[in-house]
N, C-alpha and C positions, 0 to 999 in steps of 0.2 A: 123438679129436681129429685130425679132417684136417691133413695137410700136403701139400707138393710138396717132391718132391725138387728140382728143380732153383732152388726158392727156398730149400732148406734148404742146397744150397751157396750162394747169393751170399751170404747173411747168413753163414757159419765163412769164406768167403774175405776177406768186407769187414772184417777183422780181422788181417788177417796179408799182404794183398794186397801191402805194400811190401817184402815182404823179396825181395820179385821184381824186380831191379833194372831190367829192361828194362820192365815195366810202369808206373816210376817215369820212365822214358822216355818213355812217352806222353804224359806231364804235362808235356811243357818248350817253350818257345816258339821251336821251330824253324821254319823254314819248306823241308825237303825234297821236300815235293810242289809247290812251286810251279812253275808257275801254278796256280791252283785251280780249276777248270776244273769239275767235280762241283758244287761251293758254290755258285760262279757260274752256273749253267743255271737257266732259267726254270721253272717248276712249273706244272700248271694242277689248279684244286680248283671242283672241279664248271664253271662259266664262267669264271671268272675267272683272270686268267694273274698271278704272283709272279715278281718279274726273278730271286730267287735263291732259295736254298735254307735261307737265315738267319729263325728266328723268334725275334723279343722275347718271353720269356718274360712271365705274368702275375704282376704283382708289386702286392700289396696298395698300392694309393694312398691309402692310411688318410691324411688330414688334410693331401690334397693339393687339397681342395676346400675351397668354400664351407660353411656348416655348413648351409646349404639342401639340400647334396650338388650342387650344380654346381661343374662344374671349374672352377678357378681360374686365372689367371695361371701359376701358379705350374706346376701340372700339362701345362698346354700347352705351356710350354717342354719341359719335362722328355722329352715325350713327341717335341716335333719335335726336340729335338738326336739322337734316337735315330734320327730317320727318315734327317737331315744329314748319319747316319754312315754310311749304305748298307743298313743291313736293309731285308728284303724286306718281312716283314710283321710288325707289330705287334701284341701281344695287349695288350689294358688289363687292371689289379688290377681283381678283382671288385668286379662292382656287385649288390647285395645287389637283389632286388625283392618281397622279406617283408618290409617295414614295416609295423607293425601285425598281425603274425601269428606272426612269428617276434621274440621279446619282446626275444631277446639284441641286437637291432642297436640299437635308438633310443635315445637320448641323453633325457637330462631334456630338455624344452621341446621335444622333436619337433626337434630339431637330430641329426645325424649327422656323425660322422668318415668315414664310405664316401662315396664318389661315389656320385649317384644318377640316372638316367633314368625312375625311375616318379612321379617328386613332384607333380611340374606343369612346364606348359610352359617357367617361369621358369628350368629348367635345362637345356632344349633348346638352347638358344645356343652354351653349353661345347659341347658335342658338335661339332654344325655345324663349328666354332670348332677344333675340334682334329681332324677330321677333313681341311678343307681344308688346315691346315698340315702334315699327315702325307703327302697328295697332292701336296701341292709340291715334296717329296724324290725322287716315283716311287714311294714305300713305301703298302701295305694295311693297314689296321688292322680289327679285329677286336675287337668289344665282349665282353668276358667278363662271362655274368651267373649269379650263384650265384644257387638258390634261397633258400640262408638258410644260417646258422651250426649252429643248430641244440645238440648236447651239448658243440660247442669255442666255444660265444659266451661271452659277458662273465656272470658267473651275479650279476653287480650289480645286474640287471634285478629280482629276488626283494627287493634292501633297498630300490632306488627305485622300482620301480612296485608292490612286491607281486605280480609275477607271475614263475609259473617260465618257465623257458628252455624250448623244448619239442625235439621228435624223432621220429623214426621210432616208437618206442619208450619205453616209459620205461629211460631210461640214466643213469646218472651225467653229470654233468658231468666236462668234463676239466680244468678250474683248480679247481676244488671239487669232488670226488669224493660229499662229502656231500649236496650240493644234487639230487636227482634233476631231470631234463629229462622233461615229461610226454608222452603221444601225442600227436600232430596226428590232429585229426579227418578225416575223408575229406573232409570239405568244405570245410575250410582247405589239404591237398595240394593239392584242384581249385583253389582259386582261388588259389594260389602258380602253379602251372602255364598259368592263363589269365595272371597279369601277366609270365612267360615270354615267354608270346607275344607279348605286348603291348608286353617289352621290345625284343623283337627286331624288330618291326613300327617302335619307336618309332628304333631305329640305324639301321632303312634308311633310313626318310626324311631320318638324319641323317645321313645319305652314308657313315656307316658301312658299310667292304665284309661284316661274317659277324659271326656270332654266334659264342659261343663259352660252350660248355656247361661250368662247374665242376664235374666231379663225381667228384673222388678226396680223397684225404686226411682221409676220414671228413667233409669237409661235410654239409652237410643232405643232398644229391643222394645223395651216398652213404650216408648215415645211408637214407633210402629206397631205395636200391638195391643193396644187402649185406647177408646176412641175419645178418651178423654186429650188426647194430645194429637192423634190421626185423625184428622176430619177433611182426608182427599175424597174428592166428589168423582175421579176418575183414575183409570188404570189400574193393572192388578193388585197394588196395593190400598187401594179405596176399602177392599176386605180385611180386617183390620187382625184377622187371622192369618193371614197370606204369607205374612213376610217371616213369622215364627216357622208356624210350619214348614216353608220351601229351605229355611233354613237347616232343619233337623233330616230333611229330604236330601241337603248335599251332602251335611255328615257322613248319613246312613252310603250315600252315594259313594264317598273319596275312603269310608272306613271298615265297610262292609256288616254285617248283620249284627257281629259279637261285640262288637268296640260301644262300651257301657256311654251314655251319654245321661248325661243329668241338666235337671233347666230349675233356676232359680226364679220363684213368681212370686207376685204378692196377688193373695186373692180377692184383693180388696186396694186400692188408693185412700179410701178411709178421706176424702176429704168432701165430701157434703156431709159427713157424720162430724168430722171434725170443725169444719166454721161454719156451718148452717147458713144464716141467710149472708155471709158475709160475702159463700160463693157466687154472688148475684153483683156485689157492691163494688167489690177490689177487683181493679184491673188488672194487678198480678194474675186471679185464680177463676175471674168468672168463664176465659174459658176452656175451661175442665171442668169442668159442671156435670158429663156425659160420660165418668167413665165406667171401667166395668163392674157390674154387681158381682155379684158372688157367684148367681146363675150362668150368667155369662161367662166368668171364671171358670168355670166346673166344665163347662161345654170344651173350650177349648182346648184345656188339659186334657180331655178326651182324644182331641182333637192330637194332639201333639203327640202323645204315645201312639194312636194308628200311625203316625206319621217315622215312628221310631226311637220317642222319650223311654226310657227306663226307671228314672226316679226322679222325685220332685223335692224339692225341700221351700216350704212356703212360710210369707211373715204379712204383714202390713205396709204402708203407706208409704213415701215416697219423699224428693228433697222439701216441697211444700210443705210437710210435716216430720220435717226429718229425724225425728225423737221415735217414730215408731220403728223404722228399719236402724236406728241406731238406738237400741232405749237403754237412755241413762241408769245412773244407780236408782233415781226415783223411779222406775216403771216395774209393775211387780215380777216376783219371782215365777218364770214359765208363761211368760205374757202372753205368747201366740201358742199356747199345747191347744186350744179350743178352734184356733185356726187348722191346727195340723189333723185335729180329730175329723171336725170336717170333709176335709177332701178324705181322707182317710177310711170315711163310713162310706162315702159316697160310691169310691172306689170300688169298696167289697158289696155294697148295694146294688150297684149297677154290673158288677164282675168285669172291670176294668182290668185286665191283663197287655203286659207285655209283650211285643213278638217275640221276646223268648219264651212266651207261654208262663210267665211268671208272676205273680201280684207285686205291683210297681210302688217299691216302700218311698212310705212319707216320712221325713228328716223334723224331723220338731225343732226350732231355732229359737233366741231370744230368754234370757238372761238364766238358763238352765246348768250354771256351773256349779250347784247344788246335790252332792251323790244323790241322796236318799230321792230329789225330788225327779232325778233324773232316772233313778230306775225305778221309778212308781209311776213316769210314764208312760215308761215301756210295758212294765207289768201289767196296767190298766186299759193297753193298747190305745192310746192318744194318739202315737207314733212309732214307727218302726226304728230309727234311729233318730241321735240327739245331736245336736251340731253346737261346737263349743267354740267360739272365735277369744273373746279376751281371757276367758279363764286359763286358756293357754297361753298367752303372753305372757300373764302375771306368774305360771307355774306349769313352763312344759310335761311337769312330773306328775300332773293332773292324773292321769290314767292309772299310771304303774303306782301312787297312793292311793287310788283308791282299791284297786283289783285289792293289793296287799293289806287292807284295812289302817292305812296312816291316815284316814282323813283329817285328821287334828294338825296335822305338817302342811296339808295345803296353802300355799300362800293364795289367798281369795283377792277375788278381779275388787274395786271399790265403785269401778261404775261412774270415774270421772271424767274418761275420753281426754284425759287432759295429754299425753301421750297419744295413744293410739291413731286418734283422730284429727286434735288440734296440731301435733307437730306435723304434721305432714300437710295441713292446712297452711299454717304459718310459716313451711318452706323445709322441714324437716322429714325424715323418714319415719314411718311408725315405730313406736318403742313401748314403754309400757312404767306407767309410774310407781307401782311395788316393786318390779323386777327393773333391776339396773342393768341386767344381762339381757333383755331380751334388745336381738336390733343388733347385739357387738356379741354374740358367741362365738365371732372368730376373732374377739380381742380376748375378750375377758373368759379363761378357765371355768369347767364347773363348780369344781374347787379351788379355792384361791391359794396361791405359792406361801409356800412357807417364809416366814422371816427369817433374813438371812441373821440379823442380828436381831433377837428377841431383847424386850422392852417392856417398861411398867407403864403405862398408860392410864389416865384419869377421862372419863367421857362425862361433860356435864349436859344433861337436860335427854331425859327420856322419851321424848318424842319419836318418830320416824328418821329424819337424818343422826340422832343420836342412839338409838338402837343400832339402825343398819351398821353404822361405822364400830359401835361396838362389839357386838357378832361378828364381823367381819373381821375386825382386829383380831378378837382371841379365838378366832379359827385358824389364824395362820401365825399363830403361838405365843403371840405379846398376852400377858397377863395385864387384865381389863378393869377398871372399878368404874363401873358406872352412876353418877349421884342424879339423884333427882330431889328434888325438893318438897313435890309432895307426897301422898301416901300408894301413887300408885303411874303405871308408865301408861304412854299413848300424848301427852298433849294435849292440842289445841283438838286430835279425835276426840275425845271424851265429851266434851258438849254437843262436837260436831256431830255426834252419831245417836244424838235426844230423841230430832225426830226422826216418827218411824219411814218415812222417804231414805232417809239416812240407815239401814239396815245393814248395807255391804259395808260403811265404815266402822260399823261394831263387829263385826265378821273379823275385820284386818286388826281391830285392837285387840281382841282377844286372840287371834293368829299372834301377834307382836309378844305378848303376855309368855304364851305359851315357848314361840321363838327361847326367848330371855330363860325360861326356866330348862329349855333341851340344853341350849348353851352352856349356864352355868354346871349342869350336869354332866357335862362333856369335855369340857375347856376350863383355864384358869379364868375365868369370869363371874364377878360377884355386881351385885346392886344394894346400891345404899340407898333405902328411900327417908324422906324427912331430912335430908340433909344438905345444907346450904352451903356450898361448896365456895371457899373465898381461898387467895391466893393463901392464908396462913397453912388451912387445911394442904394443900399442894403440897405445900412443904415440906410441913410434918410428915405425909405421905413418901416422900422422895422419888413422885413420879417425876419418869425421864421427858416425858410428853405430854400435852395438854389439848385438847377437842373441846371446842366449848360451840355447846349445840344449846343455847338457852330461848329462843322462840322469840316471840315479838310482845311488843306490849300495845294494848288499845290507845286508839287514837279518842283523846277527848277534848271537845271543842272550846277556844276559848273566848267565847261568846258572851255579851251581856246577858246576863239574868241567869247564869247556870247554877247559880249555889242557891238562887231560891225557888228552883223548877224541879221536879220529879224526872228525873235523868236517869238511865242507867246504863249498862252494856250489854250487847244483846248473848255474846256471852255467860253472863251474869245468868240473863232468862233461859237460856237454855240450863242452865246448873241448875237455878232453881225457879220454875213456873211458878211457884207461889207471889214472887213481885208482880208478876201482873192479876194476882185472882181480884184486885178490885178495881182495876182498871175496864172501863167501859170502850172509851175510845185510845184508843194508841198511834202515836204515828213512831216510825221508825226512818230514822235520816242515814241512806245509805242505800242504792240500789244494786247493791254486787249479790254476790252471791249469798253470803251469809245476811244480809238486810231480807231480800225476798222467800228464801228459807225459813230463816224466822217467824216472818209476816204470815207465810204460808201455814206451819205449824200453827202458828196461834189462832188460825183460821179455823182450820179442819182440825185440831186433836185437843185445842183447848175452848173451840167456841168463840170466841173473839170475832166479830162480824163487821166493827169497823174500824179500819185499818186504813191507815195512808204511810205512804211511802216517798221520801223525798230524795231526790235527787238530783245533781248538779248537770252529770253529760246530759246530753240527748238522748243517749242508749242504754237501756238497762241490762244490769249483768255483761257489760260489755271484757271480752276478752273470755266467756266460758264458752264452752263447745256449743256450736250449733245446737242441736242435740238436746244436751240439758238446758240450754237455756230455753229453747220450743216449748218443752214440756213446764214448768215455771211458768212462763207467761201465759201459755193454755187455760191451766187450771188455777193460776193468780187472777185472769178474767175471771173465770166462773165463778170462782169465789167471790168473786165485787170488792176484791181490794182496789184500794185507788193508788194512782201512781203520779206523779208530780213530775215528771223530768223535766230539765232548764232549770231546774228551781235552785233556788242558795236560801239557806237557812241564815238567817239575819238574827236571831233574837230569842233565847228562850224565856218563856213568860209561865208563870205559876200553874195558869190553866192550856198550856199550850207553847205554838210558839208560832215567830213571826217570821214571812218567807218575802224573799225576791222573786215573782217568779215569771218567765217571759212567756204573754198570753199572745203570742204571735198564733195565728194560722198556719206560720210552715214549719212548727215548732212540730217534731215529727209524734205521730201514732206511737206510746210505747208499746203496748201489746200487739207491734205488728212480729208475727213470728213466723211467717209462712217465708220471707226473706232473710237471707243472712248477713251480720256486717261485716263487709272486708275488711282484709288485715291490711295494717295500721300503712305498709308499704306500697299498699294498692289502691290508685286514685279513678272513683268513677267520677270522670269531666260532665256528667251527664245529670250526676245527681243533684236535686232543688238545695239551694242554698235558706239556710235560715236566718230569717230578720229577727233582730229585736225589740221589743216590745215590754219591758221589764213592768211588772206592777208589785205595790207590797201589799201582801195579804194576811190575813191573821188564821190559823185551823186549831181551833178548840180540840183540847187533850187531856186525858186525864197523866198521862203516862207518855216520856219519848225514850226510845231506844235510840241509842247511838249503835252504829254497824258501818261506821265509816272507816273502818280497817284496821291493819296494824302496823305498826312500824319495825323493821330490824331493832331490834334488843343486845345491841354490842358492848353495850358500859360491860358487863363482866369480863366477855372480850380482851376489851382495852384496860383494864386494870392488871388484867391477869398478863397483860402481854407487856406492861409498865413495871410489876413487879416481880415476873420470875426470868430474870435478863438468865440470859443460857440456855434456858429452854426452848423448845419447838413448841409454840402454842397457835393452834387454828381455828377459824371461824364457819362454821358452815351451818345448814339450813335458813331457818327463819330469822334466825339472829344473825344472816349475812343477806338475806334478799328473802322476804318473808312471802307466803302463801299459796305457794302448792306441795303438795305432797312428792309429787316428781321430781323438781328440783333438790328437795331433801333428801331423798331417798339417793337418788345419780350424787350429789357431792360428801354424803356419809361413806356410801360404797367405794368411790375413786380415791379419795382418802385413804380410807383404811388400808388400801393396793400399796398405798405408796409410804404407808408407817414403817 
């Protein structure tokens, strides 16, 4: 089994990276190198000149369109508030142009969720359409076209149309493992690779500036171009190079010499570095066993510019490890700049030029929404340019604060995917959990409308849904008081952002902090911290209006033996580490996100080495992003936490406590991460059923954490809605449906719209 060493350290670093405090330093939103001068400088890629060095990452516009696949309203804005905000150039979410060949895209009724440019002319307008409002900024855009899904499409296509998903190869699927993906024939790759052309031929005319080739992350491109997923024994495509190449060969063909083309690659799958002998073991991944080294990578990228590439932009691994092409808030800050350096020495090493005669800039990608870190990239030459995907959702203004020196006003991405990637998973469009506007800037204003009738308003609980609606209120002229209870605002952030995985969430409380002090200096808006807001207070106040954003309270179990057991909330531990300094063994009951967080921290940053983890589903951290949960499980194996799912907590006992737990055989692997669990509405018929097997068992502890959630916190709520009859009094964030930050955030903001 090939590996690379030098991918076999980023993956044992990208687990332990924060206990490096000056690397946690990179992550923060300073602004030391200003002016930014590097960011700011013009590029040229092949004719074409870019005023800076900023690119929009390519972010799925899943059911950002018409179900024709023309952009809609909706997608146009999205994309010009992006241009509004100074980027230089723009990549669009892939546009699929295997319809009818590749079975996983098409929708019942020949309808689609992707954007589309091959349908018919009827969606050539969108394009047109969004490329001159992209041009009205000064900003480039760039059509991203996938040639298909391929073994990660939708394998629904098998119970609605009766056809399989197809591939390179025949592969598993990766939502259904069961489901195999059959060959494409050679005559179905050629004629994906003619409508290639044809898409690209079809962007120019739509004033679109380049094309831009999908081909990492195990897509179909890849699925052909990695022999880790192409293992044809015959025909032109048996060379595993073939089908990239001929594809950038009919570009060149339908576009002519000047028409800039760019190809997205990972130089690396990262997966014998990532599960070692595991890819021997599991039938999901043993086989991909064979794909490409880095050498091999290097060659063909050669290979692809003679052929007529212009610029590359490179990351990591793929959906079997899908935390490296999407890396959560835990992965460090400038993950892949050592990837980008790479091909980048190589390039000037070997004198790898463009047929324009030009040195073919490398795009440095992955989690680079950091000024200072980002123009010390550039300065250092790691990369030619920097590619920003969610720091732009969270703050299209990204650009124009930084050129201007605001980097203290940037609203920073937090790296929970909870937005971005999960809504559109779970049947939503991407949006973004800071920014309530991103997704709706052809509803919602940049600045929000004045009240027509201004108002005294009271905002209880300084959290995220009670900030946002605050700001928001006394921006559009109601006079605000915001109470909080303790001595300082953020919330359930403020533990949340302990450990140092947690970085972007102390990023966004201190953004929040700041928020709160421009405001009050601008607007009629004050904060009462220490004060415990009850309906009397109200009164006395003679607000018109009432917002009660008061958060959740911990769930505590109520269980034999708990008043004579060493109990706490994991909460608690994160405020203050000292409750566990003389704990040896801990378990923690609760496997969401904040139980395994926890456990994780007190593994790597406080030492704590045995650790169990209890829990009820069969699936741990179920409901968080692919993505962040990958990363979690990964590096919760390597660390030798133990994980209990099936299990119920029966008993707390002095030294421990006592469990249910079912020792079936088909009781599932929790650390399997390389698959993901479907959402809650999608039934695989295929998948093994679990027996049970219940046994009780006893695990010795000095110490249990409780992290079994929290609950909505509406008694204030409902007192204050009991006794201020005439008032308008509201309930929103965690105190009306507790624990995401997105959801807070979207019902603080729409509120405030409607004061």
């Amino acid at each position: 089994m090939k590996t690379d060493p030098k991918i076999k350290e980023l993956m044992d670093y990208y687990g332990t990276w924060f206990l490096d405090r000056e690397k946690i330093n990179d992550g923060r939103m300073t602004q030391n190198l200003y002016p930014y001068d590097s960011i700011f400088s013009p590029i040229k890629i092949n004719r074409m000149t870019v005023k800076n060095r900023l690119v929009m990452a390519p972010m799925g516009n899943i059911s950002m369109c018409d179900e024709t696949g023309r952009p809609n309203e909706k997608m146009l804005a999205y994309y010009t508030e992006r241009a509004k905000g100074g980027v230089g150039l723009i990549t669009t979410g892939l546009v699929p142009v295997s319809h009818g060949i590749d079975n996983s895209l098409t929708e019942l009724g020949q309808l689609s969720y992707f954007p589309r440019i091959d349908r018919s002319r009827t969606v050539f307008a969108g394009w047109r359409d969004l490329a001159a409002n992209v041009h009205s900024y000064g900003a480039r855009i760039f059509l991203q076209v996938t040639a298909g899904l391929g073994r990660v499409g939708n394998p629904q296509c098998l119970v609605n149309s009766f056809k399989f998903p197809g591939s390179a190869s025949n592969n598993p699927n990766w939502y259904m493992p069961q489901v195999p993906c059959l060959r494409l024939s050679d005559h179905s790759c050629k004629k994906i690779i003619k409508n290639i052309g044809q898409a690209a031929a079809d962007g120019k005319a739509m004033n679109i500036d380049g094309v831009y080739l999908h081909g990492h992350e195990g897509y179909l491109l890849e699925q052909m171009t990695n022999p880790a997923f192409n293992r044809r024994m015959l025909g032109r495509y048996a060379d595993w190079q073939a089908f990239g190449i001929d594809a950038v060969k009919c570009i060149r063909e339908r576009t002519g010499p000047n028409y800039p083309i760019m190809y997205r690659i990972d130089l690396s799958l990262a997966l014998n570095e990532t599960y070692g002998d595991c890819m021997g073991r599991e039938k999901s991944l043993k086989k991909f066993r064979n794909g490409r080294t880095i050498e091999m990578t290097l060659d063909y990228m050669k290979n692809l510019v003679e052929a007529g590439v212009d610029i590359f932009d490179v990351d990591l691994g793929c959906y079997d490890n899908w935390w490296l092409p999407h890396p959560p808030g835990s992965m460090p800050p400038g993950c892949f700049l050592d990837i980008a350096k790479i091909v980048k020495d190589h390039f000037e090493e070997n004198k790898i030029t463009s047929n324009a005669g030009l040195p073919v800039p490398i795009v440095a990608v992955g989690k680079l929404g950091y000024p200072d870190l980002a123009e010390k990239a550039l300065r250092d030459g790691m990369c030619d340019m920097v590619m920003l995907g969610r720091p732009l959702l969270a703050d299209p203004q990204w650009p124009n604060k930084v050129r201007t020196g605001r980097v203290n006003e940037i609203r920073p991405c937090i790296g929970c995917q909870e937005a971005c990637l999960n809504e559109f998973v779970d049947g939503g469009h991407p949006q973004c959990a800071v920014n309530p506007r991103t997704a709706f800037e052809e509803i919602f204003p940049e600045e929000p409308d004045p009240a027509k009738k201004p108002c005294k308003i009271a905002v209880i609980g300084a959290g995220p849904a009670g900030i946002v609606c605050a700001v928001t209120a006394a921006k559009r002229g109601h006079k605000v008081t915001l109470f909080e209870k303790s001595d300082r605002i953020g919330g359930r952030l403020n533990p949340g952002s302990v450990p140092g995985i947690k970085f972007d969430i102390s990023n966004y409380a201190i953004y929040l902090v700041g928020l709160c002090e421009r405001t009050a200096k601008d607007y009629n808006f004050e904060i009462k911290f220490n004060t415990e807001a009850t309906p009397e207070l109200i009164k006395k106040g003679k607000f018109d209006k009432v917002v009660v954003a008061a958060g959740t309270k911990d769930v505590w179990l109520n269980l034999p033996g708990k008043d004579n057991a060493n109990v706490v909330q994991a909460v608690d531990v994160l405020e203050d580490p000292k409750l566990v300094k003389d704990a040896g063994r801990i378990i923690i009951v609760g496997g969401g996100v904040v139980g395994c967080e926890t456990a994780y921290y007190l593994s790597t940053e406080l030492n704590k080495k045995d650790i169990s983890i209890i829990e009820m589903d069969p699936l741990i951290m179920n409901h968080t992003c692919t993505a962040n949960r990958g990363y979690m499980l990964k590096y919760m194996n390597d660390a030798g936490i133990n994980i209990y799912n099936c299990t119920r907590l029966a008993e707390f006992l002095p030294d421990g406590v006592k469990i249910i737990r079912n020792r079936s055989k088909t009781v599932p692997d929790p650390f399997v991460m390389w698959s993901p669990i479907l959402p809650e509405n999608v039934l695989n018929p295929l998948a093994p059923k679990i027996k049970e097997e219940f046994v009780e068992e006893t695990i010795r502890a000095d110490l249990t954490i409780l992290a079994a959630g929290g609950t909505p916190d509406e008694s204030l709520f409902l007192e204050m809605q009991k006794e201020l009859n005439g008032k308008e009094v509201y309930n929103i964030g965690d105190s009306f449906k507790g624990g995401k930050v997105f959801e807070a955030t979207k019902s603080g903001y729409a509120l405030a719209l409607s004061l």
